[in-house]
N, C-alpha and C positions, 0 to 999 in steps of 0.2 A: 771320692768319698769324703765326706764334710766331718767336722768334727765335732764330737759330744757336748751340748750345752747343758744346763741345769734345767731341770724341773721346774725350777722356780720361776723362769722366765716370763709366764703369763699372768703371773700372782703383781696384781698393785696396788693390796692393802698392805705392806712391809715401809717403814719407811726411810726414805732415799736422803742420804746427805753425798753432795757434790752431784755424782752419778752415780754411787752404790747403795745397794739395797741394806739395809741391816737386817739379814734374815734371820730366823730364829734358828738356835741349833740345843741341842739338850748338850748337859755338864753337869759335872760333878767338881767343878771349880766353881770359884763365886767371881762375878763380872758381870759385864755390861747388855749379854746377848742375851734376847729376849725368850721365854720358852717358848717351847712348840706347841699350837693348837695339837697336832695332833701327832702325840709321842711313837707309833707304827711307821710312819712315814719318814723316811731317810733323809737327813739334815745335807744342808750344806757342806758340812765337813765330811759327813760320808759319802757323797757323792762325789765332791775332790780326789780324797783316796781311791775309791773308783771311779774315776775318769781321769787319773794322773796317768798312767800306764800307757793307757789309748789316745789321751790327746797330746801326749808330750811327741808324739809322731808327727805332729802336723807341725807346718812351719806360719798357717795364716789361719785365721779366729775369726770368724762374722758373729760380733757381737749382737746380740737378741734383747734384750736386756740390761740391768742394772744387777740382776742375780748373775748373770755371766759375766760381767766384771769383779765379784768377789771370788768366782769360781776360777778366774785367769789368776786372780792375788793368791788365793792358796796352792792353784797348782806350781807358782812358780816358788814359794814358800815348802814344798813340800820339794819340790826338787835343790833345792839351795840344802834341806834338812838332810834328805840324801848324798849328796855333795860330803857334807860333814863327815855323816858315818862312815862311807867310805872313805875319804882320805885320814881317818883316824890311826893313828902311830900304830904300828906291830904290837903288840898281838890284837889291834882292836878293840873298840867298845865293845863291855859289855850293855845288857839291856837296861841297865840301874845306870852305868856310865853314857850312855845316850841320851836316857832321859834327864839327868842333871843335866846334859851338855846343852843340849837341845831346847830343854826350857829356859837357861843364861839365854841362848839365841832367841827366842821366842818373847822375850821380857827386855830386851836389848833396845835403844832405841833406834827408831827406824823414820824412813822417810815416808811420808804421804805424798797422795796425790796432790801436783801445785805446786809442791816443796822444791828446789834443785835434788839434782841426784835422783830425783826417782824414775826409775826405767821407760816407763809406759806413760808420760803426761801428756803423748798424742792421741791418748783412749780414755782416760780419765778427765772429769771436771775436780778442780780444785773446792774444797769446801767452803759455802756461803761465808758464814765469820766462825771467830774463833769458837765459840760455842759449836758450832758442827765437827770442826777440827778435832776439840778435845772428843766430843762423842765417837768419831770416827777412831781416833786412835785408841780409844776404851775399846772398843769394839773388835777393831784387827788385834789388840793385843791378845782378850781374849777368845777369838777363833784361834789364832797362834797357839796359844797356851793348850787348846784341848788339840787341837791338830797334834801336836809332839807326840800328848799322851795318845793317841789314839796310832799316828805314826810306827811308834815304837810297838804297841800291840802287832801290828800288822808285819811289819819288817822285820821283828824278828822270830827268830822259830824258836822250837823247845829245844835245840842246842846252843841257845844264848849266842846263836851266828846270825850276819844278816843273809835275807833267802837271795838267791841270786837272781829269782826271779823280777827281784826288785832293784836290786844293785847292777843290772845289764842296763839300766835306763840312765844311769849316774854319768854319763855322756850327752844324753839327749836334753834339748833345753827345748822347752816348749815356748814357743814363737820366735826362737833364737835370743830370748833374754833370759835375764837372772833377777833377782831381787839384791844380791851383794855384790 
């Protein structure tokens, strides 16, 4: 059974720094990510959160795309967020104390493609010059930053617990990497 790509993958008016697509995704933050022609149509970030669950099963990824390498970045970013909430101290985060925690992690600085340290530089191309660089890292920041908020919606329930339906995968590491 193959595993979920994005949508996006056949779209190549988006445009690509290194080998990632900057695709649009709607927010209610202010940043770098461009809007969606067409606001009905499920973003990259929501396609992430549904397709974290199902593709964190798979241990290999035949990338399609330049949208399936943002979608590999957030699924692994959304499992690292998971990670969090769950090993948070007794009695747990609440959903106000996820979302603070979570957006520190989301705002944190992090590695790009290119960089040392970053997981996956046998899949990714490092960015042209530093003018791409900084765009890129404007960019993964704010996917990060709505990812959280949209995270936190998803994971936790009306009892301020996380669902377990999401907290069973807090073991599984999609492609056998992490992003920390």
């Amino acid at each position: 059974m193959p595993a979920y790509h994005s949508s996006y993958c056949e779209e190549t008016e988006h445009r690509v720094v290194g080998n990632m697509a900057l695709l649009p995704f709607s927010s209610k933050l202010r940043g770098s990510a461009p809007p969606p022609a067409d606001p009905t149509r499920d973003d990259i970030v929501t396609e992430a959160l549904d397709l974290f669950r199902a593709n964190s099963l798979f241990r290999n990824f035949e990338i399609k795309g330049p949208a399936d390498r943002v979608l590999i970045y957030l699924i692994l970013f959304i499992g690292d967020c998971l990670t969090r909430v769950t090993q948070a101290k007794a009695p747990g985060w609440t959903p106000n104390d996820a979302t603070k925690h979570l957006a520190t992690y989301a705002i944190e600085n992090f590695t790009l493609p290119g960089e040392p340290g970053f997981p996956l530089n046998s899949l990714y191309a490092p960015p042209g010059s530093r003018l791409d660089a900084d765009a890129l890292r404007a960019y993964l920041t704010h996917a990060r930053q709505e990812t959280v908020v949209r995270f936190v919606e998803r994971v936790y329930g009306t009892d301020g617990k996380p669902s377990k339906w999401w907290t069973a995968f807090q073991r599984r590491k999609f492609m056998g990497k992490s992003l920390s």
